[in-house]
C-alpha positions in Angstrom: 78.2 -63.1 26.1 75.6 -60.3 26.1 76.0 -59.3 22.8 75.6 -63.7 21.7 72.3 -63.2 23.6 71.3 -60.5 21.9 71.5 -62.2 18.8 70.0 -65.2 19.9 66.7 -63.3 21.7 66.1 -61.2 18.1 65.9 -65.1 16.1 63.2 -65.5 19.4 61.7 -62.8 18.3 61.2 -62.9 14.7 57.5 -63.6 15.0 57.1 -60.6 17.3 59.7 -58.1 16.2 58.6 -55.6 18.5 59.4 -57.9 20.9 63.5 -57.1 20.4 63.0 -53.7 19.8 61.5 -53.3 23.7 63.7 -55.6 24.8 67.0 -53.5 23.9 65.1 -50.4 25.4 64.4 -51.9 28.9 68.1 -52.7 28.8 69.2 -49.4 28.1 66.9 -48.1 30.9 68.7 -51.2 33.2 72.0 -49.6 32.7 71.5 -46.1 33.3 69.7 -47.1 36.6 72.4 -49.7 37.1 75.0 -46.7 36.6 73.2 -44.4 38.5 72.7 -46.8 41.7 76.2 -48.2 41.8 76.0 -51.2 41.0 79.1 -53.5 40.8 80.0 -55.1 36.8 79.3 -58.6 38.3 75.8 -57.3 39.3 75.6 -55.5 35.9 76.1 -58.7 33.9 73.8 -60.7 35.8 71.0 -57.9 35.4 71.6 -57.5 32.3 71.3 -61.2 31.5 67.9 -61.0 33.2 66.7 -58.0 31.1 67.5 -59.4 27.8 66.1 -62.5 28.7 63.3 -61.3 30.4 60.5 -61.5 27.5 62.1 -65.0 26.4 58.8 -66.9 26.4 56.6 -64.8 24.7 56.8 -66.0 21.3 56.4 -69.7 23.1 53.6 -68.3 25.3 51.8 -67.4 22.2 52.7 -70.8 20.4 51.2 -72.7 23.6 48.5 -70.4 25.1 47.5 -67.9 22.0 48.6 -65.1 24.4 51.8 -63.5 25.6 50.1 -62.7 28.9 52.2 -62.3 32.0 51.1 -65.2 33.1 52.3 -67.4 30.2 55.4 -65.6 29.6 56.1 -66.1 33.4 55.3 -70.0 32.5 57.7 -70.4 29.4 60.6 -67.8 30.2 62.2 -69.4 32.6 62.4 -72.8 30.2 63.9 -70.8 27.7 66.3 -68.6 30.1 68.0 -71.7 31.1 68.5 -73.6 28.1 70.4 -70.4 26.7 72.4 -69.7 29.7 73.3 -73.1 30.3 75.3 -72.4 27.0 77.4 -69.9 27.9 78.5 -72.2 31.2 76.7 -69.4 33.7 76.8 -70.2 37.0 74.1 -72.8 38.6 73.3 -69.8 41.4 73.2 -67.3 38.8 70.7 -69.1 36.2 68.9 -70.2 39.2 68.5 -66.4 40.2 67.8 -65.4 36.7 65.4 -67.8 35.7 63.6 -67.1 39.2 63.1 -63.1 38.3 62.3 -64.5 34.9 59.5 -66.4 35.9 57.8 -63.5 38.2 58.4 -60.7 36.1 54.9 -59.6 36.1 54.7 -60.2 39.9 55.4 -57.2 42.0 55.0 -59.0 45.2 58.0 -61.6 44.6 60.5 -58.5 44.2 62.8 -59.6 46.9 66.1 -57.6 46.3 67.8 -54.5 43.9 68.0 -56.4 40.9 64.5 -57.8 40.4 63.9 -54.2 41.1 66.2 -52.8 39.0 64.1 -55.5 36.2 61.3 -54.2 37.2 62.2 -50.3 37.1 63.7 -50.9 33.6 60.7 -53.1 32.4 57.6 -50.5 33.8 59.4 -47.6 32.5 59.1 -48.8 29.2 55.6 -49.7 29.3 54.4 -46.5 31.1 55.6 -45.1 27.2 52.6 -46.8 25.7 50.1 -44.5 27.8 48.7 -41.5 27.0 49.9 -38.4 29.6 47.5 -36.5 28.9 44.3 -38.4 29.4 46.1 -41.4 32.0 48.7 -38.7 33.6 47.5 -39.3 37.5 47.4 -43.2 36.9 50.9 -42.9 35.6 51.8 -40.8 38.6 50.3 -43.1 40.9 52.3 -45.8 39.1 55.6 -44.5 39.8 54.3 -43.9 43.5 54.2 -47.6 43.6 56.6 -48.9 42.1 59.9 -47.6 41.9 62.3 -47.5 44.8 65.4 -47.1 43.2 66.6 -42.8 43.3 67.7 -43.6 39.8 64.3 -45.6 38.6 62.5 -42.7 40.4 64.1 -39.6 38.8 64.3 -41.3 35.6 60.2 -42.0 35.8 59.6 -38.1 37.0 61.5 -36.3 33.8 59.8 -38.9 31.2 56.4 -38.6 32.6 55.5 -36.7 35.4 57.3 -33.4 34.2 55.2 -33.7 30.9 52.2 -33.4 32.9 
């Protein structure tokens, strides 16, 4: 099913192509902190789902609001989300769960258990790549501080960034 879902985000994406390309890296960032924190395979599917899912309504964000804002994407995602899960016969608690960490992905404050977290880790990791270490090193730091609270999510941010520092 993953791998269906895949396929089906990069035809979302074909008017933002990057959009796939950090898509795929947040999920490889998912696993390894899914790996390193134990996580069961049920979890790891479900996570997963929510990762490759998790930019879903940008392209429909920018359709409907010119912008692929948080905000918007938070507004269109979970739309989308559902209407591709529903598909694959997912379970009504697990689209319900997914769509919900979907539609707050940019809102730290409605993290509420390990794999919004995880989401989140895998997600800010990413994005901390597009900042400059050199110039933006002690924002990054302070970042991290914030944010992660996974071991995994937290070693993982301290060899990409802070050791470069």
């Amino acid at each position: 099913m993953k791998d269906k879902i895949i396929e089906e985000m990069k035809e979302i994406f074909k008017e933002i192509p990057y959009g796939i390309e950090h898509t795929l890296k947040v999920l490889e960032n998912a696993e390894i902190i899914m790996e390193g924190e134990g996580v069961c395979d049920e979890e790891k599917e479900k996570i997963s789902l929510v990762v490759i899912l998790h930019d879903a309504g940008a392209p429909e964000a920018l359709r409907k609001h010119g912008s692929i804002d948080g905000i918007y994407q938070e507004i269109e995602g979970p739309k989308i989300a559902k209407k591709i899960l529903e598909k694959y016969d997912r379970d009504v608690c697990d689209i319900d769960r997914i769509c919900f960490i979907i539609g707050n992905h940019h809102t730290p404050s409605k993290i509420d258990g390990l794999d919004f977290q995880i989401q989140w880790e895998a997600d800010l990791l990413e994005n901390l790549s597009t900042m400059d270490i050199k110039t933006e090193g002690e924002k990054i730091k302070k970042c991290i501080e914030e944010n992660f609270r996974t071991e995994t999510g937290k070693k993982i941010a301290f060899e990409r960034y802070i050791k470069l520092m």
